[in-house]
C-alpha positions in Angstrom: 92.5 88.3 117.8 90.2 86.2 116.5 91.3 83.5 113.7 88.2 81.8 113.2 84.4 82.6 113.6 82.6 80.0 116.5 78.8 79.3 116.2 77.4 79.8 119.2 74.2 77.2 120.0 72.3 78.1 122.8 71.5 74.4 124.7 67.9 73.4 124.8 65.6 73.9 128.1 64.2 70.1 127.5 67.3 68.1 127.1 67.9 64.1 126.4 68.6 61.9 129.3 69.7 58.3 129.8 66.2 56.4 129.5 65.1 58.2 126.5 64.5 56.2 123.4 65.6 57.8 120.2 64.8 57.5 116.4 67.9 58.6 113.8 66.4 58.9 110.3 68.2 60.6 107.1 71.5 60.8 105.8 74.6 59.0 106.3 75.4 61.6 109.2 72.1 60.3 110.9 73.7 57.0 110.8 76.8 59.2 112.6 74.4 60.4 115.3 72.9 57.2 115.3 76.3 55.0 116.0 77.4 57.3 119.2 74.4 56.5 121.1 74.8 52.8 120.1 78.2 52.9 120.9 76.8 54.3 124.9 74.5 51.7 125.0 71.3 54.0 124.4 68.0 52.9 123.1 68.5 53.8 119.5 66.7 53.1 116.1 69.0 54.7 113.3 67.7 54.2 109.6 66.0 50.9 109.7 65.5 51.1 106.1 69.3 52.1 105.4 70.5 55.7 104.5 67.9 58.1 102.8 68.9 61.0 101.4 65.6 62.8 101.0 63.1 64.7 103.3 60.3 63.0 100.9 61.1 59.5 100.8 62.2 60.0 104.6 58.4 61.5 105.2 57.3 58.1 102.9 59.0 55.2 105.2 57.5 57.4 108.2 53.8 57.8 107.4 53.9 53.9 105.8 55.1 52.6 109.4 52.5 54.6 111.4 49.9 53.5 109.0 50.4 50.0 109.0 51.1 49.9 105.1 53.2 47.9 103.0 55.6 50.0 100.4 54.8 49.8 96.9 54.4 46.6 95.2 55.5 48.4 91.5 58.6 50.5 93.3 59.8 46.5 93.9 62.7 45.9 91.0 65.2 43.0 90.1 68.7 44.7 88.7 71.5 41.8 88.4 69.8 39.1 89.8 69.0 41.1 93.2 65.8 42.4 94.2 65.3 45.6 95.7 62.9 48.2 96.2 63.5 52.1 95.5 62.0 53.3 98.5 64.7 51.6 100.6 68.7 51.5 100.5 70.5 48.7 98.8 71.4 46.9 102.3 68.3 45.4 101.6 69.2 44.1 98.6 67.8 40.1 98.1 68.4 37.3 95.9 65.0 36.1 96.8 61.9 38.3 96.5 60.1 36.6 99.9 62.8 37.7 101.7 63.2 41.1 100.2 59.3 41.6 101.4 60.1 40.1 105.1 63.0 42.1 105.4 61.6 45.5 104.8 58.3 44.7 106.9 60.2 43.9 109.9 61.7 47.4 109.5 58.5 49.0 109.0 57.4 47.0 112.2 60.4 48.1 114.5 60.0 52.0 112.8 56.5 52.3 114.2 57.4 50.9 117.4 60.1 53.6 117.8 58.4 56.5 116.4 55.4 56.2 118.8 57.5 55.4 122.4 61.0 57.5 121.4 61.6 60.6 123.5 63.6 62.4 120.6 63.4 61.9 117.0 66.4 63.2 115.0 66.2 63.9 111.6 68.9 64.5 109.2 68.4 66.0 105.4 70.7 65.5 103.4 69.9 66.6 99.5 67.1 68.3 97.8 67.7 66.6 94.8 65.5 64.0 93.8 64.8 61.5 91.0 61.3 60.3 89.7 60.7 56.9 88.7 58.9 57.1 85.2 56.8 54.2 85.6 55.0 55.3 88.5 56.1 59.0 88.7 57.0 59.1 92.1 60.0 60.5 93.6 62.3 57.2 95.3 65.2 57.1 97.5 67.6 55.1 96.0 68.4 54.1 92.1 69.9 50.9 92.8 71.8 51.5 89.2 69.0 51.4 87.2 69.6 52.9 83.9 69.1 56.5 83.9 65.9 56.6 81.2 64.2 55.1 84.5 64.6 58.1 86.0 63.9 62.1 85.9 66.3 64.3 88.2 64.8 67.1 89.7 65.5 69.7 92.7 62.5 69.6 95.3 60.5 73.0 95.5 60.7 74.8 99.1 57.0 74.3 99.8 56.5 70.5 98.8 59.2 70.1 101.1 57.1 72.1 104.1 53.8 70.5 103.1 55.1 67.3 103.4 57.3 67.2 105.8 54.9 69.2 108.3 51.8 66.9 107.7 53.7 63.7 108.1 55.2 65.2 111.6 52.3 66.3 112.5 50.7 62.9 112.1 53.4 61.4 114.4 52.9 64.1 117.0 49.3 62.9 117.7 50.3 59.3 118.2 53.3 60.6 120.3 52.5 63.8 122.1 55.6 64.5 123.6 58.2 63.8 120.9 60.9 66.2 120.5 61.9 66.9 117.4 65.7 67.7 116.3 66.4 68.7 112.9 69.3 68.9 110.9 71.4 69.5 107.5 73.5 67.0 106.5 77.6 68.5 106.2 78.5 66.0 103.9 78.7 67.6 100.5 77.1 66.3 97.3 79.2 67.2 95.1 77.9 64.7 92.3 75.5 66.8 91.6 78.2 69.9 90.9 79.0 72.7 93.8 76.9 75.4 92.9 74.1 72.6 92.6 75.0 71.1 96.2 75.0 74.7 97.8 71.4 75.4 95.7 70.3 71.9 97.2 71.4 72.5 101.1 69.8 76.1 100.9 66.5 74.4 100.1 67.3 72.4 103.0 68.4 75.0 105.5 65.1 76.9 105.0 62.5 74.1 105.1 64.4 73.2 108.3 63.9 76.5 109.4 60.0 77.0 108.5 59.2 73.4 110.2 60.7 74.1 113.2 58.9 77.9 113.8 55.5 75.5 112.7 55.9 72.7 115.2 56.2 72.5 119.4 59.2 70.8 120.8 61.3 70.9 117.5 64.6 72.0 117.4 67.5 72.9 114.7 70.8 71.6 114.8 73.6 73.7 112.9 75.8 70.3 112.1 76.0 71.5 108.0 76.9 75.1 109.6 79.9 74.2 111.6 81.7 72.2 108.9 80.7 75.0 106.5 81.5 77.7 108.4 83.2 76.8 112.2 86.0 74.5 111.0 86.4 76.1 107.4 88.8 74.4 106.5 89.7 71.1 103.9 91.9 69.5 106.6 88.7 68.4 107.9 87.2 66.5 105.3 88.4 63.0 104.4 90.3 62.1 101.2 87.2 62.2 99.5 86.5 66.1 100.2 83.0 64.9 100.8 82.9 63.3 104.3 83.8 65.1 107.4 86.9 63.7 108.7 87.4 62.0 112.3 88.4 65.3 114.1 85.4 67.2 112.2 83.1 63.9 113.3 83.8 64.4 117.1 83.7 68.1 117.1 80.3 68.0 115.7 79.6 66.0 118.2 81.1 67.1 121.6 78.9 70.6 120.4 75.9 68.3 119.8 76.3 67.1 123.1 76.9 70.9 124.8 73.4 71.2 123.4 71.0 68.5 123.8 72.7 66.4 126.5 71.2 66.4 130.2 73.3 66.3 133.6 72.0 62.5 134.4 73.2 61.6 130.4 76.6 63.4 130.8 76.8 61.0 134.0 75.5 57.9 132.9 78.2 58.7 129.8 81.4 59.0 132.8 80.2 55.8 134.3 80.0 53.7 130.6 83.7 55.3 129.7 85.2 54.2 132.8 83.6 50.7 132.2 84.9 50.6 128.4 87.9 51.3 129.8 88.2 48.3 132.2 86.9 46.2 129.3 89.4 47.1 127.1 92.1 46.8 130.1 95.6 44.4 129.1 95.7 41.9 131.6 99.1 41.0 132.4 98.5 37.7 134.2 95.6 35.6 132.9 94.0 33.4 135.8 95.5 35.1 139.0 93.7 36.1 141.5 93.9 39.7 140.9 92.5 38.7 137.3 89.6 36.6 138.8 89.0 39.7 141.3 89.3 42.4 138.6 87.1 40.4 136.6 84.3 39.8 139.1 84.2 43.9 140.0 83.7 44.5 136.4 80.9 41.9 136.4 79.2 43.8 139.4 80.2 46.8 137.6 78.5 46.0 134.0 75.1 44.5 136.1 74.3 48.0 137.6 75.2 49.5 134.7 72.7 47.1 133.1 69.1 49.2 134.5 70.6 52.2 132.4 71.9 50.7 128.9 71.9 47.7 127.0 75.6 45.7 128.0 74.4 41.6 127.2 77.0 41.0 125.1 79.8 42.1 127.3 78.2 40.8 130.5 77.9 37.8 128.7 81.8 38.0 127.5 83.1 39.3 130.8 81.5 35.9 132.2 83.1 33.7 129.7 86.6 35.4 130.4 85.7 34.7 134.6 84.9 31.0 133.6 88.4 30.3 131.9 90.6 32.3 134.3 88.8 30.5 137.5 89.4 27.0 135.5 93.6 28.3 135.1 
């Protein structure tokens, strides 16, 4: 008897391997998505502008960064003594306009390099409601706690979304031919904007995801909203908040990300950096003996061939500080 219903995801033909470089854009669970493969040492850009919520001011930072153009001089505001600008998260947040302006060109800069060599592109949606700024009646990503006569709230129609969404892709595609293309719907509830208005929002959501991925080559849809909503069921699962998936939720998600996308060579390459976390995070139990020094030195050989595959500088570098003071012992 069966006591839950399971989603089954049929795994992709083309699949992502060790090498490939990857773009995270979107929500707060693209910033998820985007930590694991930092955490394995993969080539990853994940929201270089900071969380957006959006699938219009997502499709904004993209087209800006392949076009070479700066964001909006008027979307620029100063709340509090801070500068920020509405097409970008708070992180960027500046006491000093200059830097405000240096800061969100540099990600612009790094965005275009990744969107035209990245293998995979992921792309998270998280709401469908938006707000327009009244002065220049454009929809932004981020308030920055304006007051609300700044602002009009609205719900995104079905076919802006498509339009947009598919011409700014489309764009990308003939800079970067062979980009694959993983889409997804955020689980983390909205709930600010009431339940029946979250569920209204993520529907909008599901089926733009759904009509852009029949439209372009090499995309794909990943059910993450679906197996919170539907596979787990249950509020044990959520975090105190009964927004956020919780830890368990968070690696289930992504052990069936992983059944789907992830390649023979990356399921290897991810043995070889676990068993290599797990020597760096080994107690030693007698500083400066010569089973430290050797221990140490292995891992050193260890971290350098593991070097051609995944970015480890900083604990090559650290594993030969720790060599330097247990040889001087």
């Amino acid at each position: 008897m069966e006591l839950k219903t399971t989603i089954e995801i049929k795994p992709t033909e083309e699949k992502i391997h060790p090498h490939d470089r990857i773009t995270s854009i979107g929500s707060c669970f693209a910033d998820h998505i985007g930590s694991r493969f930092e955490e394995m040492k993969m080539d990853i850009l994940s929201n270089p502008y900071g969380i957006i919520y959006n699938p219009i001011s997502q499709m904004r930072l993209i087209k800006a960064a392949l076009n070479d153009e700066d964001l909006r001089e008027d979307h620029i505001i100063e709340n509090r003594d801070i500068y920020n600008h509405l097409d970008a998260h708070s992180i960027f947040g500046k006491k000093n306009l200059i830097e405000l302006k240096e800061g969100i060109r540099e990600a612009s800069a790094k965005l275009k390099d990744y969107l035209e060599s990245s293998k995979v592109l992921i792309l998270t949606f998280g709401t469908a409601w938006v707000y327009r700024y009244e002065k220049t009646q454009e929809i932004i990503a981020n308030c920055h706690k304006l007051p609300s006569q700044n602002f009009n709230k609205e719900l995104l129609e079905l076919d802006e979304i498509i339009s947009e969404v598919n011409a700014t892709l489309k764009l990308l595609k003939e800079k970067n031919p062979d980009l694959r293309i993983i889409l997804t719907v955020s689980p983390v509830r909205h709930i600010k904007d009431g339940i029946p208005e979250n569920m209204l929002s993520k529907s909008i959501l599901r089926l733009a995801a759904h009509k852009i991925k029949k439209s372009l080559e090499k995309t794909y849809y990943f059910p993450s909203f679906e197996l919170m909503l539907d596979d787990l069921r249950d509020y044990r699962f959520y975090a105190e908040d009964m927004i956020h998936p919780n830890n368990v939720a968070r690696n289930f998600i992504w052990q069936r990300f992983r059944e789907t996308f992830f390649s023979e060579p990356l399921f290897a390459y991810c043995d070889k950096w676990q068993s290599i976390k797990n020597d760096l995070n080994h107690r030693v139990m007698n500083p400066g003996s010569e089973e430290h020094i050797q221990f140490l030195e292995a891992l050193q050989k260890k971290l350098n061939r593991f070097s051609v595959m995944g970015n480890v500088e900083a604990e090559i570098e650290h594993v030969e500080k720790e060599l330097e003071n247990a040889k001087t012992q």
